[in-house]
C-alpha positions in Angstrom: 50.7 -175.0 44.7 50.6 -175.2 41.2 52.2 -177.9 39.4 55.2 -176.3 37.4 55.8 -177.2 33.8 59.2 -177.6 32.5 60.5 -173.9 32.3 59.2 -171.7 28.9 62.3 -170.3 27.7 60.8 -167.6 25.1 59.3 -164.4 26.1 55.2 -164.3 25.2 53.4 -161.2 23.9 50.0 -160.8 25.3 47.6 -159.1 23.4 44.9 -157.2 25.4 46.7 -157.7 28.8 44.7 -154.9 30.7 41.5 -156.9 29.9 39.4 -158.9 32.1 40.5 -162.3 30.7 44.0 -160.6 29.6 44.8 -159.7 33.7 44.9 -163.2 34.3 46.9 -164.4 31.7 49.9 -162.0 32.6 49.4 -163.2 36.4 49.6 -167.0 35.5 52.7 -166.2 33.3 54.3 -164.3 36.2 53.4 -167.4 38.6 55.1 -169.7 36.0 58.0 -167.8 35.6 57.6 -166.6 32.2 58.7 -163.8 30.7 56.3 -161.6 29.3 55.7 -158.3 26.7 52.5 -156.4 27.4 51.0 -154.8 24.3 48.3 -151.9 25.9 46.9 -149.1 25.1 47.0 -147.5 28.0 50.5 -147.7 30.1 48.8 -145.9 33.3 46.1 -149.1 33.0 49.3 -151.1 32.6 50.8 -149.9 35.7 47.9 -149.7 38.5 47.0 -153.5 37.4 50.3 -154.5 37.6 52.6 -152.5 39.2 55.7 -150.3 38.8 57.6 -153.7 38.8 56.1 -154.5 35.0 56.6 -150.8 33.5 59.9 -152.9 31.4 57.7 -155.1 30.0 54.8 -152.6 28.8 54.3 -151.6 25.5 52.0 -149.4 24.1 50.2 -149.3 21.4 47.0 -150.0 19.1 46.5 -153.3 17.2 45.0 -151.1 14.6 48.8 -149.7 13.9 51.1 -152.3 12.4 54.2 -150.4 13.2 53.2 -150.7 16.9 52.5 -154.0 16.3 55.8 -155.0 14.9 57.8 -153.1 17.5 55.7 -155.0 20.4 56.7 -158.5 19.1 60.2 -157.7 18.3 62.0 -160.4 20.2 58.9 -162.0 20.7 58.6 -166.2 20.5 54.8 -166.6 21.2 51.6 -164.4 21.0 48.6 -164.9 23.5 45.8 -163.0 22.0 43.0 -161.8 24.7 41.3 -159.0 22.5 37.8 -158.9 22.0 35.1 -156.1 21.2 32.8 -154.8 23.7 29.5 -155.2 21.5 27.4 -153.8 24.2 29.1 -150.3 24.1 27.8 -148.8 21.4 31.2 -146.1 21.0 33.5 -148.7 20.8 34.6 -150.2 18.0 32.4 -152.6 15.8 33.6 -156.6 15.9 34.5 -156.9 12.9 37.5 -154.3 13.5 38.2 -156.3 16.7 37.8 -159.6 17.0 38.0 -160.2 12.9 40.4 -157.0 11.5 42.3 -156.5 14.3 43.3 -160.2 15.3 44.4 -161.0 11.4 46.1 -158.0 11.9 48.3 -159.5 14.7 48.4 -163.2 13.3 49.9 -161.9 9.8 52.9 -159.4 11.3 53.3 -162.2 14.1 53.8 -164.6 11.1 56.2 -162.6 9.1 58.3 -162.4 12.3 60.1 -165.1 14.5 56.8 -166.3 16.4 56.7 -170.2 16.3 53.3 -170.4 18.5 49.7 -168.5 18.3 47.3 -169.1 20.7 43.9 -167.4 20.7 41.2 -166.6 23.5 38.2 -166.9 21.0 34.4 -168.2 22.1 32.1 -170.9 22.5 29.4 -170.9 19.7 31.1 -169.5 16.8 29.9 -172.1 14.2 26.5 -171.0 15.3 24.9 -168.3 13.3 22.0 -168.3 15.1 23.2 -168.0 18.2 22.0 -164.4 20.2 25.4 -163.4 20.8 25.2 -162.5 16.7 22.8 -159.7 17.1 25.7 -157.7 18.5 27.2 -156.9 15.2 27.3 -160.6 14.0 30.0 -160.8 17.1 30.6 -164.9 16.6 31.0 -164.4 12.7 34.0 -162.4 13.2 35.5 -164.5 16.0 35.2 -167.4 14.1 37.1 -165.6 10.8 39.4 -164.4 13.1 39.6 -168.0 13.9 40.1 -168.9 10.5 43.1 -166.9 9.6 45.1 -167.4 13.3 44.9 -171.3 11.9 45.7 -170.3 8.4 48.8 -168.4 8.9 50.3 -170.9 12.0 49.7 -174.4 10.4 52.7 -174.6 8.4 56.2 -174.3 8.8 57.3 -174.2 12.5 54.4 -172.5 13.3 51.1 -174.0 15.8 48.4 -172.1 17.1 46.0 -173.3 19.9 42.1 -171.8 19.6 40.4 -172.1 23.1 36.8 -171.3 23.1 35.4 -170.6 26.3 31.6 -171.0 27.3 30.4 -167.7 29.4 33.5 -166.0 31.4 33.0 -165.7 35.1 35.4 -163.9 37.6 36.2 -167.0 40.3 39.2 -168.2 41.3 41.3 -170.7 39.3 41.4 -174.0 39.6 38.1 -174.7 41.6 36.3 -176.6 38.9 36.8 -179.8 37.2 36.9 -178.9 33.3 34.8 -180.3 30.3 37.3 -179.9 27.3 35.3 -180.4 23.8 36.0 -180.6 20.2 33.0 -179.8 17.5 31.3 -176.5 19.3 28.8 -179.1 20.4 28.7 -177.3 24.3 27.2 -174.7 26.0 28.3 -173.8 29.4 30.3 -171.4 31.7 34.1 -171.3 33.1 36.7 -168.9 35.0 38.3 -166.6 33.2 41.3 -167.5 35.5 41.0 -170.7 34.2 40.9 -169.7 30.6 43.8 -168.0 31.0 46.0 -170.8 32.8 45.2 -173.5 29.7 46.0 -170.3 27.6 49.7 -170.3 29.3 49.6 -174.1 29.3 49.2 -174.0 26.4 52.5 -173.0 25.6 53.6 -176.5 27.1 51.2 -179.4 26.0 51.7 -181.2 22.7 48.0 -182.0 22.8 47.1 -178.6 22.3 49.4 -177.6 18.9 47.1 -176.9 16.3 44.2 -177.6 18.3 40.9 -175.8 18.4 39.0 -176.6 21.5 35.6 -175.7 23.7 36.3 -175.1 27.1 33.8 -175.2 30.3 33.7 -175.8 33.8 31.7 -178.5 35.3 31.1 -179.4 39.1 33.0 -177.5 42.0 36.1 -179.3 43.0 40.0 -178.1 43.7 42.1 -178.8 41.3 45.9 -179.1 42.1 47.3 -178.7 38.0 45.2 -178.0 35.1 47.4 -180.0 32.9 45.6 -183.4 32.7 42.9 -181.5 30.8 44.6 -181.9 27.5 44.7 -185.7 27.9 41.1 -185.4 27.0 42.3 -183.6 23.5 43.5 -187.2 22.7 40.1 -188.9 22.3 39.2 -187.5 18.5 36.4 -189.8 18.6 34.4 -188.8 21.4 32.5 -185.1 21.1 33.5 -184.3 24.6 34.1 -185.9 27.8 34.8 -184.7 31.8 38.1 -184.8 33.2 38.3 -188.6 35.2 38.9 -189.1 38.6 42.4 -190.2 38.0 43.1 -186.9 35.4 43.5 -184.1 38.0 44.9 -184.7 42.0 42.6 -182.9 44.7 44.3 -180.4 46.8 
């Protein structure tokens, strides 16, 4: 069992919820008992991941059309933003009208609305220029303006964000990995996307994370019975990263 977190009373938009890393934040909602909005572009996609059960809670529409945009986060307390470009698919849109256009896009109508709380699914590496990813359309540069404005637009006010980086996503089960939680894009490493996505919804929760940006990674196989002790870690400013402790997370 999952340890539950005190209930989440608002409802939380996700942004690219038919996506790989998107599927498992809607499922770690649902298994907190939070109410969701699903912003898709495809309701059909919506509905064979999900179910009939979630057709309420589906809305459709582009992040490139700020009238959809507005009507998906009408009502709206929190935005989880899972978008990201495909750079190895040379019809789909370029990154910079993904993961930099289209995510300012989102932040900015989210910010002239009643969200209080931003958090964004963005990548390990984005202060590197050099890195490989960058020959896909200088993918990390626009990630990390994207970055920019999501912390620009929710750091005032009664606004937070949370930036969660993840090293290279994997499709394994959550909570099978002790985590390695990192400050300074100093890391380089792999991680669940299931476990991206439960600190994305824990997010919501921890004080540690509010206007955080963080690296995220898995380290050596072992069950974890809560993900929440993770963010302790976000306390020590001084140290560039450190594993989870023995005493941070119960086995199963």
């Amino acid at each position: 069992m999952t340890e539950q977190p005190e209930q989440y009373a608002g409802t939380v938009l996700v942004a690219g919820a038919t996506g790989r890393t998107g599927q498992w934040i809607v499922k770690s909602l649902l298994q907190h008992g939070i109410a969701c909005r699903l912003f898709v572009r495809s309701r059909q996609k919506a509905v064979e991941l999900f179910g009939a059960s979630a057709e309420p809670a589906i809305v459709t529409g582009s992040a490139d059309n700020p009238d959809e945009i507005r009507r998906a986060l009408e009502g709206i307390s929190a935005v989880i933003c899972a978008i990201g470009s495909a750079v190895t698919d040379p019809e789909s849109p370029p990154p910079s009208a993904i993961d930099r256009d289209a995510v300012l896009r989102l932040a900015a109508l989210a910010s002239e609305s009643d969200v209080s709380r931003f958090i964004l699914v963005s990548s390990l590496g984005v202060t590197r220029p050099e890195h490989p990813l960058n020959r896909y359309g200088r993918v990390l540069d626009m990630k990390l303006e994207g970055e920019a404005g999501v912390r620009r637009l929710f750091s005032t006010g009664n606004r937070t964000f949370t930036i969660i980086r993840p090293g290279g996503l994997l499709d394994g089960p959550p909570r099978q990995h002790r985590l390695v939680i990192s400050t300074g894009d100093h890391i380089s490493g792999s991680i669940d996307r299931s476990d991206v996505a439960e600190i994305a919804v824990l997010s919501l929760y921890a004080p540690e994370a509010a206007n955080r940006t963080f690296e995220l990674i898995r380290n050596e196989e072992e069950p974890q019975k809560s993900l929440q002790p993770v963010f302790r870690m976000l306390c020590d400013r001084s140290a560039p990263h450190r594993k989870s402790e023995p005493g941070a997370s119960e086995n199963d």
